[in-house]
C-alpha positions in Angstrom: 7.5 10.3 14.8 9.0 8.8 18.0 11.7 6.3 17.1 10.5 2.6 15.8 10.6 0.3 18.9 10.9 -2.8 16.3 14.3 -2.4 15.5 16.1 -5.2 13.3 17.5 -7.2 16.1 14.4 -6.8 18.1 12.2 -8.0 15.0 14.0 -11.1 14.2 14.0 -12.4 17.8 10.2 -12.0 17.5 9.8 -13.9 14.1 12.1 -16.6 15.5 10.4 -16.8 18.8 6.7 -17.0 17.0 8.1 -19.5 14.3 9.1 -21.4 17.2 5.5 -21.4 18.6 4.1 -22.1 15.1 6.5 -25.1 15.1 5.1 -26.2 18.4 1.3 -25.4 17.5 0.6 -25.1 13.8 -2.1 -22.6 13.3 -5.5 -24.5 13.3 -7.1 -22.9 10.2 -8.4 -23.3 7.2 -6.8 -21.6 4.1 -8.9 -19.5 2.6 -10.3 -18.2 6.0 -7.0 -17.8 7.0 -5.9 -15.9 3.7 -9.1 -13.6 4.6 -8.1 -12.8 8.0 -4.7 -12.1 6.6 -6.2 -9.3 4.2 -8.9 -8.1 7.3 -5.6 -7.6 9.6 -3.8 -5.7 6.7 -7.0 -3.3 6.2 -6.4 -2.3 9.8 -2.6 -2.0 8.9 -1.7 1.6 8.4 -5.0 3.2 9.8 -6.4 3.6 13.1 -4.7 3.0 16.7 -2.3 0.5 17.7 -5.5 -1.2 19.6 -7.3 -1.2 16.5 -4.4 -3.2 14.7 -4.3 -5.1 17.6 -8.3 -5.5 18.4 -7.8 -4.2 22.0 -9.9 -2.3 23.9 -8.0 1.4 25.2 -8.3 -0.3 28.9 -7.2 -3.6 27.9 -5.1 -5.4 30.9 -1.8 -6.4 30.3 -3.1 -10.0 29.3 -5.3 -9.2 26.6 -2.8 -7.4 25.1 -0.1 -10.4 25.1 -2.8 -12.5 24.0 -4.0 -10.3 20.8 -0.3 -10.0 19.6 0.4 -13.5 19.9 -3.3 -14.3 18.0 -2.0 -11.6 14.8 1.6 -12.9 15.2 0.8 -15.7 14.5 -1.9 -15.2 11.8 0.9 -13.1 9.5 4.1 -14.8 10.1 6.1 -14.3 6.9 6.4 -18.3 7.1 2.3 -18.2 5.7 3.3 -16.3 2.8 3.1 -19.3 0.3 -0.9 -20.2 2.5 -1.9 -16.5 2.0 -1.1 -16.1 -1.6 2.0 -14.3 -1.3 4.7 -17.3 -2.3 8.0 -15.4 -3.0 6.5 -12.0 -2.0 7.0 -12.0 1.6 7.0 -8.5 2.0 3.5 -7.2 2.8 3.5 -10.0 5.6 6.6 -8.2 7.0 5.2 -5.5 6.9 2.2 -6.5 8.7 4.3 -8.3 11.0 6.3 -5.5 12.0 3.4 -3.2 12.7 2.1 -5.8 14.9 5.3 -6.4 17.1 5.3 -2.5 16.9 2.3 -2.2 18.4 2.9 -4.7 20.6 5.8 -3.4 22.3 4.3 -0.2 23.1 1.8 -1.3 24.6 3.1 -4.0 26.6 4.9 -1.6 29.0 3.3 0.9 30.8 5.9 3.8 30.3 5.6 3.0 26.5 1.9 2.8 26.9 1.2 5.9 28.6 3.6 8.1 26.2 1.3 6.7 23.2 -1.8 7.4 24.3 -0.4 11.0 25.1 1.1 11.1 21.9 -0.8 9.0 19.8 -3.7 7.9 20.7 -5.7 10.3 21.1 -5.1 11.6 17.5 -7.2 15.3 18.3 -4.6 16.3 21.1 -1.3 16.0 18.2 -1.0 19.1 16.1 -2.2 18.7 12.9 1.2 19.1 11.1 2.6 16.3 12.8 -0.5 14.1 11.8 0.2 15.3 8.1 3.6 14.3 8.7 3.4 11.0 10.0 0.8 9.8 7.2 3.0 10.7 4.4 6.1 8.9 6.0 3.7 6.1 6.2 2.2 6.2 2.8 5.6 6.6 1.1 6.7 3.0 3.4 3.5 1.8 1.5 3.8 2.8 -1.8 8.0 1.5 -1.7 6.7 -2.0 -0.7 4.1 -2.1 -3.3 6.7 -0.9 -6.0 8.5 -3.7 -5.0 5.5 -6.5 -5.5 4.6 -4.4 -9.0 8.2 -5.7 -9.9 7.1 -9.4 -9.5 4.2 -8.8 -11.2 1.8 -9.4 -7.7 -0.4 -6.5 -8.4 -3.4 -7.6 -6.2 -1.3 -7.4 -3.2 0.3 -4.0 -4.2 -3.5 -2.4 -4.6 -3.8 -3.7 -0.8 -1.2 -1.9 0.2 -1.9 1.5 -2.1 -5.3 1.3 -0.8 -3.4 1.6 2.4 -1.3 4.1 1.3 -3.9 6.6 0.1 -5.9 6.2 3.1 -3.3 7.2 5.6 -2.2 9.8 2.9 -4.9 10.9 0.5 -2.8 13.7 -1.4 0.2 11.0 -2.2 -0.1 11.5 -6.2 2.6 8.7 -6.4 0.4 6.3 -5.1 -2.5 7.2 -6.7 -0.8 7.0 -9.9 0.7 3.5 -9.5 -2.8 2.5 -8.2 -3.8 3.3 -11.7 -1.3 1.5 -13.2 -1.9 -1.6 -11.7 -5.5 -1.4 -12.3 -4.6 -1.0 -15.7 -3.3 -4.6 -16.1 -7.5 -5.7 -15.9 -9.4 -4.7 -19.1 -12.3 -5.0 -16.5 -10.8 -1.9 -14.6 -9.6 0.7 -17.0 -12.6 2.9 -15.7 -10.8 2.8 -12.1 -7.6 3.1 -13.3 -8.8 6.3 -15.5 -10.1 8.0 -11.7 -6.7 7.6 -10.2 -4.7 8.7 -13.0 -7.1 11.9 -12.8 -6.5 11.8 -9.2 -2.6 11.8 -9.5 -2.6 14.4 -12.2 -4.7 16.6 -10.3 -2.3 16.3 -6.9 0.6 16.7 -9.1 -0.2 18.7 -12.4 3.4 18.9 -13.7 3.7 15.2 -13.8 4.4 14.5 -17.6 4.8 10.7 -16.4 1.0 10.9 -14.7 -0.6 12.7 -17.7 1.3 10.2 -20.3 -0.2 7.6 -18.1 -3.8 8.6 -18.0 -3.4 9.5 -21.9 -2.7 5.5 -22.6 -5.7 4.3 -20.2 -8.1 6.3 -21.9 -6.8 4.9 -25.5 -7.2 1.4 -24.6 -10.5 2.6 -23.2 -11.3 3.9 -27.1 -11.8 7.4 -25.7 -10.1 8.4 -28.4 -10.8 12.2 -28.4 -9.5 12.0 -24.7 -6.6 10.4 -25.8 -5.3 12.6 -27.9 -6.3 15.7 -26.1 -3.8 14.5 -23.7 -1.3 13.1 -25.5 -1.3 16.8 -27.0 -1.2 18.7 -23.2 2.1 15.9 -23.1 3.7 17.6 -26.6 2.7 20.7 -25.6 5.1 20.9 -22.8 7.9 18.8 -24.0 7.5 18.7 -28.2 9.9 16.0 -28.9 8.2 13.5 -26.5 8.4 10.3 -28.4 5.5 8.2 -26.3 3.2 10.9 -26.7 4.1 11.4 -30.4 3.5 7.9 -30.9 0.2 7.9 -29.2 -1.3 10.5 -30.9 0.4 9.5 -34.8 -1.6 5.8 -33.8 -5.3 7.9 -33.1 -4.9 10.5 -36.0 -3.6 7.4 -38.3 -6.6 5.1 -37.6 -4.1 2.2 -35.6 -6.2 0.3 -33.8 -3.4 -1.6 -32.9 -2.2 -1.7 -29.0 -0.8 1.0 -26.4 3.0 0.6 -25.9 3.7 -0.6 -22.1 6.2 2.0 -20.0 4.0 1.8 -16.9 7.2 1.1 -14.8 9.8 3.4 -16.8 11.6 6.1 -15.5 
């Protein structure tokens, strides 16, 4: 992947110049339409072209390209994280932000913008290891910011980005796996959380951590055969696991009391 063009420096000069501007002209919208074009410009985050992020056409003039980035800039500056739920958690409108000013700049100059659409584009004409390549760097940037939201507790946000994450990178276990664990947090969505623990284990079979995981979903789901069959696949491979010993000492002894939370151990 061809060196980020949003450097540091380059970055903060952009949030200061568009916090500037938001200074000038506060954005004229109301919040909860505001909070759901944050989340529609952060399902284009991660997926598709940098016109897509942008909602350019391929021949758009130089214009309509200043214009769009100043219309998303604006619409995800870190300084709305507070408006768009995200008070404290101002990561996943950095995020957003850089990918904007990202696209943006290569875009914006021709050189830039001829060398993507050779490169980038026009995803058919790049091998298809490099394609491989550049979605699991991507998915891994993911699933480090949402690890970082889990920490604070913000899982909505963090299933965004996962959902993200398994998009651009659909064999990423890791993220499967933590997108089962936050869906594990809603009673409601222990069925979901089941599939992507499944998911996980099947991308990565040796995970005892993944397995463990799926093995307490299904006990607070009272599958309670399941529960133990795993718990026992768990002993099988490492006999002095204490979680797993746990878990299946509470199903064989009748305790209906609750699973121990590890979701976020090591």
């Amino acid at each position: 992947m061809a060196r980020s063009l949003a450097t540091e420096a380059v970055l903060q000069r952009f949030l200061d110049r568009i916090a500037r501007d938001l200074e000038r002209r506060p954005l004229d919208l109301e919040a909860t339409t505001h909070r759901l074009q944050f989340a529609a410009a952060l399902g284009r985050c991660g997926r598709g072209t940098h016109y897509e992020l942008l909602e350019v056409a391929t021949d758009a003039e130089e214009g309509e390209i200043h214009a769009a980035y100043q219309r998303i800039a604006r619409l995800v500056h870190p300084v709305h994280a507070e408006r768009v739920g995200l008070a404290g958690r101002r990561g996943v409108a950095e995020l957003l932000f850089e990918r904007a000013t990202e696209a943006y700049l290569a875009l914006s100059d021709p050189h830039r913008r001829s060398a993507y659409d050779r490169e980038a584009a026009v995803l058919p004409q790049r091998p298809p290891s490099q394609r491989k390549a550049e979605a699991a760097r991507l998915a891994e940037e993911l699933l480090e910011r949402a690890r970082t939201l889990v920490d604070r507790d913000d899982y909505h946000y963090a299933l965004e980005l996962l959902q993200q994450a398994v998009q651009a990178d659909p064999t990423a276990a890791e993220c499967w796996a933590l997108m089962g664990r936050c869906r594990s947090q809603n009673p409601k969505w222990l069925h979901m959380a089941s599939d992507n623990l499944r998911k996980a284990v099947e991308l990565a079979p040796g995970s005892i951590e993944h397995l463990l995981a799926l093995a307490e979903v299904e006990e607070k789901r009272d599958r309670r055969d399941e529960a133990a069959r795993l718990y026992r696949q768990v002993l099988e491979r490492f006999a002095d696991h204490v979680a797993a010993q746990e878990g299946l000492a509470r199903l064989e002894g009748g305790d209906e009391g609750g699973t121990r939370r590890r979701w976020w151990g090591s």
